[in-house]
C-alpha positions as CSV (number, residue, x, y, z in Angstrom):
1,X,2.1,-26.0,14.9
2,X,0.8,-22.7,16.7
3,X,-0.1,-22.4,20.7
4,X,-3.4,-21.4,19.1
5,X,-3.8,-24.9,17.3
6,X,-2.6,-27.2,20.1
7,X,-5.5,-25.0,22.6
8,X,-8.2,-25.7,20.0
9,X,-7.2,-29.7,20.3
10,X,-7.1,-29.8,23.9
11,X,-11.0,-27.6,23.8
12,X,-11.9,-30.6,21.4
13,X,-11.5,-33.5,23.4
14,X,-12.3,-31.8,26.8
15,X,-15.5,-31.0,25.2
16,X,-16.2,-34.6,24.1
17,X,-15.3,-35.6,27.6
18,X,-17.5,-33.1,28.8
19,X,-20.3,-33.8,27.3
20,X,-20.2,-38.1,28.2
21,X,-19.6,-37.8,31.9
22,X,-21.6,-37.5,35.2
23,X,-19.0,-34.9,36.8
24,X,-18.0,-32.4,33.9
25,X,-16.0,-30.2,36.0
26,X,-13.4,-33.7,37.1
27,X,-12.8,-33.3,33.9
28,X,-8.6,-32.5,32.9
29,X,-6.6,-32.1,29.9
30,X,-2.9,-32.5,30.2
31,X,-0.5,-31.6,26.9
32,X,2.9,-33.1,26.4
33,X,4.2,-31.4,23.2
34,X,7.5,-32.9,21.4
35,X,8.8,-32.0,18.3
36,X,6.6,-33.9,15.5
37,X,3.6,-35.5,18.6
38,X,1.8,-34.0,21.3
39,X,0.2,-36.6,23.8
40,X,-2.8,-35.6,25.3
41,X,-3.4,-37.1,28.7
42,X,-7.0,-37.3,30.0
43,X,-8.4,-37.8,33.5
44,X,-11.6,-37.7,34.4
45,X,-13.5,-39.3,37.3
46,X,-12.8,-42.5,38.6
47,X,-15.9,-43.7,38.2
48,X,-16.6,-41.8,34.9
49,X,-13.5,-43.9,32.9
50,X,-15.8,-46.7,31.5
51,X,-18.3,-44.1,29.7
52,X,-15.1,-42.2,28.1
53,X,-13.8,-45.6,27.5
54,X,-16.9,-47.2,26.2
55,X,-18.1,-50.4,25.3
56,X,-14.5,-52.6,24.2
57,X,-13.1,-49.1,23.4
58,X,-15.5,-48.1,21.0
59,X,-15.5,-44.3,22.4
60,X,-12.2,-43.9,23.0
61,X,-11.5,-45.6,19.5
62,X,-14.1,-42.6,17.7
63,X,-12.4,-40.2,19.9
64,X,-8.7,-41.0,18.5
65,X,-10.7,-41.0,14.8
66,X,-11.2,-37.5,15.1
67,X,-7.5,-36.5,16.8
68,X,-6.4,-38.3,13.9
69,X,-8.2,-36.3,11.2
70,X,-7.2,-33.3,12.9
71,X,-3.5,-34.2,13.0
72,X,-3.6,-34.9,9.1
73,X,-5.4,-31.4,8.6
74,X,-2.9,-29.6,11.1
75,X,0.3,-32.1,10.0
76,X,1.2,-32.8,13.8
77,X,0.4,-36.3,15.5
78,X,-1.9,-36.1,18.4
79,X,-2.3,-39.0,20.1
80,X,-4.7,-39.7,23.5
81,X,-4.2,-41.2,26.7
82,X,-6.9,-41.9,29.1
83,X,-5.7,-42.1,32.8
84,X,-7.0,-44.0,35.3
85,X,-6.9,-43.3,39.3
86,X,-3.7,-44.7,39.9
87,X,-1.6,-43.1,36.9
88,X,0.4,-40.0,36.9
């Protein structure tokens, strides 16, 4: 797993974030890297949670489709957290 690969990742999903809320530039990608998984934490908005969530999870459910098709092509589990106002 290179610095180069985990970057691309983190691009990925801030780009998808990007591109489904009203305020674009709220939008953060935090990495926690361990051995074998990297958690990526993201926070957008408060108000802009529902449209990354989606309908009963249907956005966030595509959006962990793809992490996981890019941790079998890169052999390192990614796995996505969505914070809301109150997390940390």
């Amino acid at each position: 797993m290179t610095q180069l690969d985990m970057l691309a990742v983190d691009e990925l999903v801030r780009e998808i974030a990007r591109a489904l809320v009203d305020e674009p530039d709220s939008v953060q990608v935090q990495l926690d890297s361990h051995d074998e998984n990297t958690v990526l934490r993201l926070k957008v908005a408060p108000h802009d949670v529902g449209k990354v969530i989606g309908k009963q999870g249907r956005t966030a459910r595509s959006v962990r489709t793809i992490l996981g098709a890019v941790s079998m092509k890169l052999h390192h589990r990614y796995t996505l957290d969505i914070l809301e106002e109150d997390d940390n």
